[in-house]
C-alpha positions as CSV (number, residue, x, y, z in Angstrom):
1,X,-33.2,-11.7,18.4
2,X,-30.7,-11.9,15.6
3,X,-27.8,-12.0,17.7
4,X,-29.8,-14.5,20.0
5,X,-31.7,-17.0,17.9
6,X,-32.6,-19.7,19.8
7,X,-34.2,-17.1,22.0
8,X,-38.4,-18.0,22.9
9,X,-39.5,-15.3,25.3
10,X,-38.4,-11.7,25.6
11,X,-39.9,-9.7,28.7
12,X,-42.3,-12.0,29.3
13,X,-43.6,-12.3,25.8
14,X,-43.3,-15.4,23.1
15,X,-41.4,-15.0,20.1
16,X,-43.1,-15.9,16.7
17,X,-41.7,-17.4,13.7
18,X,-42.7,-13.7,12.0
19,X,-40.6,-11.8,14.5
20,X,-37.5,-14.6,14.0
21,X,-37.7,-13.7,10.1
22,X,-37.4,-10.0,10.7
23,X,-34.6,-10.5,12.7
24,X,-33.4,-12.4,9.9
25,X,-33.7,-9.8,7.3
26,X,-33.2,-6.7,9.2
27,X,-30.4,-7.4,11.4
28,X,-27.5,-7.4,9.2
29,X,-28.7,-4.0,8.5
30,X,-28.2,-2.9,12.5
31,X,-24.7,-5.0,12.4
32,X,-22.8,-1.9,11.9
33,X,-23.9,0.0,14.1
34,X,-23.8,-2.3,17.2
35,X,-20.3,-3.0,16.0
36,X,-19.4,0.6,16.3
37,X,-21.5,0.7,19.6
38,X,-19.3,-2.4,20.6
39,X,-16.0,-0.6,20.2
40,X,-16.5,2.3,21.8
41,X,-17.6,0.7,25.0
42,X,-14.5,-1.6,24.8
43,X,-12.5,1.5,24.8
44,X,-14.3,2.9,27.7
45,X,-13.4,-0.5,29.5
46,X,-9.9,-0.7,28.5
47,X,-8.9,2.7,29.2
48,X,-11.1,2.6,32.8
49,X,-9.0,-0.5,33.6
50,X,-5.8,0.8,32.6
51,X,-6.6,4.1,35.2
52,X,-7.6,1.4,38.1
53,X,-4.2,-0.5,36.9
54,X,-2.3,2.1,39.2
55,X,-1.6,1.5,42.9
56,X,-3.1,3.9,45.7
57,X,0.5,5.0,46.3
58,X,1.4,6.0,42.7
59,X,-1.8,8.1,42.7
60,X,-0.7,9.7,46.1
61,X,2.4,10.6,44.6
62,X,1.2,11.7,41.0
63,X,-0.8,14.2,42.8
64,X,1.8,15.5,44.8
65,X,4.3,15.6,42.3
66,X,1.4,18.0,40.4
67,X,1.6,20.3,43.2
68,X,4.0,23.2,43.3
69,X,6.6,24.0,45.7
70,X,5.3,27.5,46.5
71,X,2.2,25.6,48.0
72,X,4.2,24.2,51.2
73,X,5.6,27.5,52.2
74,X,2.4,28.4,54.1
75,X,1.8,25.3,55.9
76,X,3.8,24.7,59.3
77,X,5.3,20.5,59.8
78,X,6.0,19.4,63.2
């Protein structure tokens, strides 16, 4: 409710004046910790979007560059 004061109903329920003042008073207190909250899923985001940033092919050919050379001597190519 702090972050959303013009909020009136929350699942279903009303809001009071009581539980606006509360909001009021506590939630500066809980400000540091959603902002730490905030920045770690921000660099969950960033990083996931940087990983899907790649084309299919670059993918491809990271993972065979990973693989050694000793691996193909076993397998037969027509």
């Amino acid at each position: 409710m702090y972050y959303l004061p013009h909020l009136r109903h929350l699942d279903f329920i009303g809001i009071t004046g009581r539980d606006t003042e509360k909001s009021i008073r506590f939630g500066p207190y809980y400000e540091p910790t959603w902002a730490k909250k905030h920045g770690e899923l921000e660099h969950k985001y960033v990083t996931h979007k940087k990983q899907m940033a790649t084309t299919y092919t670059e993918r491809v050919m990271r993972g065979a560059e990973s693989e050694s050379d000793d691996d193909n001597d076993d397998k037969v190519f027509f």
